[in-house]
KEKEBA-159219 format. One record per residue (C-alpha): residue in three letters; x, y, z. Coordinates in nm, 3 decimals. Layout:
KEKEBA-159219
{"ALA", {X, Y, Z}},
...
END
This chain:
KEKEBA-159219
{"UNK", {6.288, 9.889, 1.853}},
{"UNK", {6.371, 9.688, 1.535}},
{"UNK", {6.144, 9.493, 1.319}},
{"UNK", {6.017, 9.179, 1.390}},
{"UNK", {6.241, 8.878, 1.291}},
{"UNK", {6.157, 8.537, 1.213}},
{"UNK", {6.453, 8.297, 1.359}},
{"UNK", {6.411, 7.923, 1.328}},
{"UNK", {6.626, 7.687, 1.493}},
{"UNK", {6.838, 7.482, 1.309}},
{"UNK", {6.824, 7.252, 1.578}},
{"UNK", {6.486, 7.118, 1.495}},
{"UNK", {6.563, 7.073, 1.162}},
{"UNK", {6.626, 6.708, 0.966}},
{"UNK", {7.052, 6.707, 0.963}},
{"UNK", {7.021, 6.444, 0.728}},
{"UNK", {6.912, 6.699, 0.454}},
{"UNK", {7.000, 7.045, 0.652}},
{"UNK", {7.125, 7.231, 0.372}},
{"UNK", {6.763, 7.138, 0.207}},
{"UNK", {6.614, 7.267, 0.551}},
{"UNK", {6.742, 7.555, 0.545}},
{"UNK", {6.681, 7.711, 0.231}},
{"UNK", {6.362, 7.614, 0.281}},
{"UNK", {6.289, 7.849, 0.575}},
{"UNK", {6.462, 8.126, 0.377}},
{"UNK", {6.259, 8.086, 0.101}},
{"UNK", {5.954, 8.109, 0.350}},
{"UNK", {6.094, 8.393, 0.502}},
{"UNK", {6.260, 8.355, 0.760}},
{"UNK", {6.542, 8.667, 0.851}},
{"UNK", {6.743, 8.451, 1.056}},
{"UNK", {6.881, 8.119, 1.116}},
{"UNK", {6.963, 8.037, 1.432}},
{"UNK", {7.284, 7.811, 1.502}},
{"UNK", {7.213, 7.656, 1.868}},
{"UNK", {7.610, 7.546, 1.960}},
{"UNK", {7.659, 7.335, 2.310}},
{"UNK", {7.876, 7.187, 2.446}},
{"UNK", {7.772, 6.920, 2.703}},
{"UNK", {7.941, 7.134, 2.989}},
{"UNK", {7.788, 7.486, 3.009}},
{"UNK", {7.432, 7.294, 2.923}},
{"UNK", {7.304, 6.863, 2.932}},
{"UNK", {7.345, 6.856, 2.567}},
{"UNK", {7.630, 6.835, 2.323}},
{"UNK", {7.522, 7.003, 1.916}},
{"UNK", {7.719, 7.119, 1.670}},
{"UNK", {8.021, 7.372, 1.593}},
{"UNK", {8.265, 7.534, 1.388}},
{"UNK", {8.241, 7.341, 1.095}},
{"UNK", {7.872, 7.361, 1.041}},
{"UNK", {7.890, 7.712, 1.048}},
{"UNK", {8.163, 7.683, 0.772}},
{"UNK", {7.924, 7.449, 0.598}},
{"UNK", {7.626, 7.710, 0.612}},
{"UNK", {7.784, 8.001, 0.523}},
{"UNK", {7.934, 7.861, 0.238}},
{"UNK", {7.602, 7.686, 0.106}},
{"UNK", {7.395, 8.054, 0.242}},
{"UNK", {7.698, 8.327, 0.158}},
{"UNK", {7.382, 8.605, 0.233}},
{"UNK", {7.209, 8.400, 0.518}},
{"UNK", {7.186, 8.595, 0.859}},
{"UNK", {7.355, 8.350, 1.103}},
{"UNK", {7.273, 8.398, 1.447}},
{"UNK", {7.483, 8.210, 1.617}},
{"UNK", {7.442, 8.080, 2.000}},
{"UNK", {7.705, 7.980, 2.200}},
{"UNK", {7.579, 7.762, 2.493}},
{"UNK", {7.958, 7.687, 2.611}},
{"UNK", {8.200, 7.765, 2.847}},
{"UNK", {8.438, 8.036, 2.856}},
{"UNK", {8.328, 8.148, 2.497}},
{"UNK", {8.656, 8.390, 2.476}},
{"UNK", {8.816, 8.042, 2.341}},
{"UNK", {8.614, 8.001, 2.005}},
{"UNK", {8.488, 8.343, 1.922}},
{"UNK", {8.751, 8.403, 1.708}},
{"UNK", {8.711, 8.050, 1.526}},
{"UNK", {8.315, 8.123, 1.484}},
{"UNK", {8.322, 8.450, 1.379}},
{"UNK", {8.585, 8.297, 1.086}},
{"UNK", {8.389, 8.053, 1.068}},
{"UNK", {8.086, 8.309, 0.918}},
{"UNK", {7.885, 8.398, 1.209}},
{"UNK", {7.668, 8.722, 1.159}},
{"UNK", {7.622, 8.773, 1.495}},
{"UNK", {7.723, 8.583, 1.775}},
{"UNK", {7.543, 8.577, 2.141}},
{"UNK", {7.681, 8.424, 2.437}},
{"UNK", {7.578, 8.367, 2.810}},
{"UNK", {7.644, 8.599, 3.079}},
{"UNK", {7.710, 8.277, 3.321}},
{"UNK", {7.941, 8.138, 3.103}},
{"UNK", {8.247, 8.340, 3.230}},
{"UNK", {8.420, 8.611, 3.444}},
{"UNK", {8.309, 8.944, 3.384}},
{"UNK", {8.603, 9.045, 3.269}},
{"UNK", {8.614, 8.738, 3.004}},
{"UNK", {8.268, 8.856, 2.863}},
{"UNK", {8.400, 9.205, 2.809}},
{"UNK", {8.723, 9.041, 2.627}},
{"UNK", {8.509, 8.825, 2.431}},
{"UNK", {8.254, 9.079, 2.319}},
{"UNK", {8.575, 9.298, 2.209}},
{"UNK", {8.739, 9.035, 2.038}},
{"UNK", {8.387, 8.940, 1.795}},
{"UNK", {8.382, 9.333, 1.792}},
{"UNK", {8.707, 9.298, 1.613}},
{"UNK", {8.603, 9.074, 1.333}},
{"UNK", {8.342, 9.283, 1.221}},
{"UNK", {8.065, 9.035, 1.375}},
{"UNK", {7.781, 9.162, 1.562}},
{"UNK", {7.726, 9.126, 1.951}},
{"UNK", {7.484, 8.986, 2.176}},
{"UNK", {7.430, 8.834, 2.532}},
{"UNK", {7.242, 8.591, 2.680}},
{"UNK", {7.052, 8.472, 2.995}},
{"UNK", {6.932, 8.169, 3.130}},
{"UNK", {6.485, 8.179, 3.285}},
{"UNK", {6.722, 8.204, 3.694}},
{"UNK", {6.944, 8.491, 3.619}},
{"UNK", {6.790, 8.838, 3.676}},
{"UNK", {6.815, 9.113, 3.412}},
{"UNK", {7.033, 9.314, 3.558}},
{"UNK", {7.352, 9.117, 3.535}},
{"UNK", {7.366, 9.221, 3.119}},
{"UNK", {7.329, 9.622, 3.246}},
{"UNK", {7.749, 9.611, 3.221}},
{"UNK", {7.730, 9.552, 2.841}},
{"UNK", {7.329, 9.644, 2.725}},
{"UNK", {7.478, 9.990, 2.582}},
{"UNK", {7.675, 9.798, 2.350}},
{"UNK", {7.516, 9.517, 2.236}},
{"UNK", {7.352, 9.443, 1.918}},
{"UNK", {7.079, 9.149, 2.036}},
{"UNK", {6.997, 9.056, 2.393}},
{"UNK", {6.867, 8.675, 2.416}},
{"UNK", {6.610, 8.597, 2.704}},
{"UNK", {6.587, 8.201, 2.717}},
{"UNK", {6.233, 8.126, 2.801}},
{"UNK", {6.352, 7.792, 2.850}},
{"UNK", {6.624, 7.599, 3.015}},
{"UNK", {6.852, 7.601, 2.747}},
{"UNK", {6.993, 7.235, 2.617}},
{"UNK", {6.701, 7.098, 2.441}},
{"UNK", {6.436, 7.177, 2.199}},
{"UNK", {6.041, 7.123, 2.239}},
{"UNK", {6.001, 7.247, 2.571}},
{"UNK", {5.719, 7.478, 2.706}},
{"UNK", {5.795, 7.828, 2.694}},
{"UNK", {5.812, 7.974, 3.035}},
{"UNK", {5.541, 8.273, 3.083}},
{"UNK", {5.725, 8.460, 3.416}},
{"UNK", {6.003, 8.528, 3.179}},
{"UNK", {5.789, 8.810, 3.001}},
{"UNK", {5.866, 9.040, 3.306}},
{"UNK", {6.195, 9.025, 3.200}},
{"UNK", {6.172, 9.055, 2.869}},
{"UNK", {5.949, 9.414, 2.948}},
{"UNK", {6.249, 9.521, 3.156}},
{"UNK", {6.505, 9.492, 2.937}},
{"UNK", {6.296, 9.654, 2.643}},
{"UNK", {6.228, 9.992, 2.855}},
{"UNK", {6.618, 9.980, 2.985}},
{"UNK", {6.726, 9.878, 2.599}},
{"UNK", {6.491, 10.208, 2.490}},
{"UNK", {6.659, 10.414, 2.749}},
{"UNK", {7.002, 10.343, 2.623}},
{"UNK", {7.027, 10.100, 2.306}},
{"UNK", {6.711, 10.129, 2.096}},
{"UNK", {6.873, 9.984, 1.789}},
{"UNK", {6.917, 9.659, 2.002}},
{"UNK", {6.710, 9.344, 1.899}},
{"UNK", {6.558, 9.168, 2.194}},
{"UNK", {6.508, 8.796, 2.131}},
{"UNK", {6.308, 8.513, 2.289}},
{"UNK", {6.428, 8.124, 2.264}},
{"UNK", {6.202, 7.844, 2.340}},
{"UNK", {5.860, 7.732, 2.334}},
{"UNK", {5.765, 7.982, 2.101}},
{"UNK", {5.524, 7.872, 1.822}},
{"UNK", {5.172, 8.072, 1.700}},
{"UNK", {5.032, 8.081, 2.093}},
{"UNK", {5.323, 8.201, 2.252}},
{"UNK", {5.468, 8.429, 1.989}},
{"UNK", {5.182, 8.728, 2.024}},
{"UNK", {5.275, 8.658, 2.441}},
{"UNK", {5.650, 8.756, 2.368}},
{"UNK", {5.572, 9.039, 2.069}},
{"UNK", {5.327, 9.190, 2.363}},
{"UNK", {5.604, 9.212, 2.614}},
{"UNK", {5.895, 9.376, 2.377}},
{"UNK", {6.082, 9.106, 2.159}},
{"UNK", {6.121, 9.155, 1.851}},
{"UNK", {6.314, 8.871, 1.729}},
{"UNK", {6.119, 8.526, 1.809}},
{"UNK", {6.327, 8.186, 1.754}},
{"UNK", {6.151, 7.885, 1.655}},
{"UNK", {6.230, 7.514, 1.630}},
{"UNK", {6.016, 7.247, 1.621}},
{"UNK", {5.739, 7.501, 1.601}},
{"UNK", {5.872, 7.571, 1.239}},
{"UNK", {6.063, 7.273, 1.110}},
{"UNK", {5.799, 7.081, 1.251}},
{"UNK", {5.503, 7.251, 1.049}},
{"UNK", {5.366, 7.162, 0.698}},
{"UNK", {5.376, 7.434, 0.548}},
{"UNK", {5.669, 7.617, 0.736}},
{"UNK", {5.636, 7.962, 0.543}},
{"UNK", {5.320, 7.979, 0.649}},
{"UNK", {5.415, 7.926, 0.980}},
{"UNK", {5.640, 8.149, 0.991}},
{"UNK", {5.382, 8.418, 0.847}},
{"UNK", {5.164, 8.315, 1.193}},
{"UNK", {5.438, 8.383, 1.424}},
{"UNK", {5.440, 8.733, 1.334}},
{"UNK", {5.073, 8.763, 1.293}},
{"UNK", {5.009, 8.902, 1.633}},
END
């Protein structure tokens, strides 16, 4: 397993001063920033896209953007976020055909952008055991995904355990990271059962003194 990575969510950050925001959390340390995208279909809330991503990675050219695609069909705009300056991009498993998740994951692949998949607290495990060999991050939502500042959901953990020992089996190198509810309580509960990449949104934006935050979320 990877190191542990620090992730916050853009989402819970002030957009009226997000270029501000943000280098604040990488100044603090944060590895990651996390780019929730949705699009009012796939999930009950509509974000951002394209050209935020455009805007970040021009403002951050070194920033790690991990990007998540709460959409439909994401085959349509891989292509236009991975130009846009994704790092890595992660979409759902229930978000398309089979076959449509394979041609997506080939075509970010093909841009030279990393890989991940995602999936929601109902679907079981198992349905990412087409892909796990080749991914580079596997998300486990450990909330319904749409909206920020919800409780993280415990019976997830089980999952998150499976998928480490099956990601050990066969991907080692993979990151395994948790998305909602996680803040200085929760954080050791996820670290404990195998992820190693932790996003946080309100947990972080919402702090004080966010580096220091960010310094308690890996503090097991």
């Amino acid at each position: 397993m990877t190191t542990e990575k620090i992730a916050p969510s853009i989402l819970s950050a002030d957009f009226n001063r997000l270029g501000d925001e943000v280098a604040e959390v990488l100044r603090g340390g944060a590895d990651y920033v996390h780019v929730d995208v949705m699009d009012g279909i796939f999930v009950p809330n509509i974000s951002i896209g394209v050209p935020v991503v455009e805007s970040l990675r021009r403002a951050f050219p070194s920033a790690f953007l991990d990007v998540h695609l709460m959409i439909t069909q994401p085959v349509r705009y891989v292509g236009a976020f991975c130009r846009a300056g994704a790092s890595l991009l992660t979409f759902h498993v229930e978000a398309d055909t089979p076959e449509n998740i394979t041609r997506a994951l080939a075509e970010t692949r093909a841009c030279g952008v990393k890989t991940g998949l995602s999936v929601k607290p109902n679907t079981y495990w198992q349905a990412l055991e087409p892909w796990l060999a080749e991914l580079d991050m596997v998300l486990v939502m450990t909330v319904e995904p749409g909206f920020g500042g919800q409780k993280f959901m415990a019976n997830q953990m089980q999952k998150v355990s499976a998928l480490r020992a099956r990601l050990d089996e066969i991907n080692p190198a993979c990151d395994l990271e948790v998305d909602g509810g996680i803040g200085p309580e929760t954080a050791p509960v996820a670290l404990q059962a195998g992820a190693n990449v932790l996003v946080a949104g309100s947990a972080v934006f919402g702090a004080a003194d966010r580096a220091a935050q960010m310094q308690a979320l890996r503090n097991r």
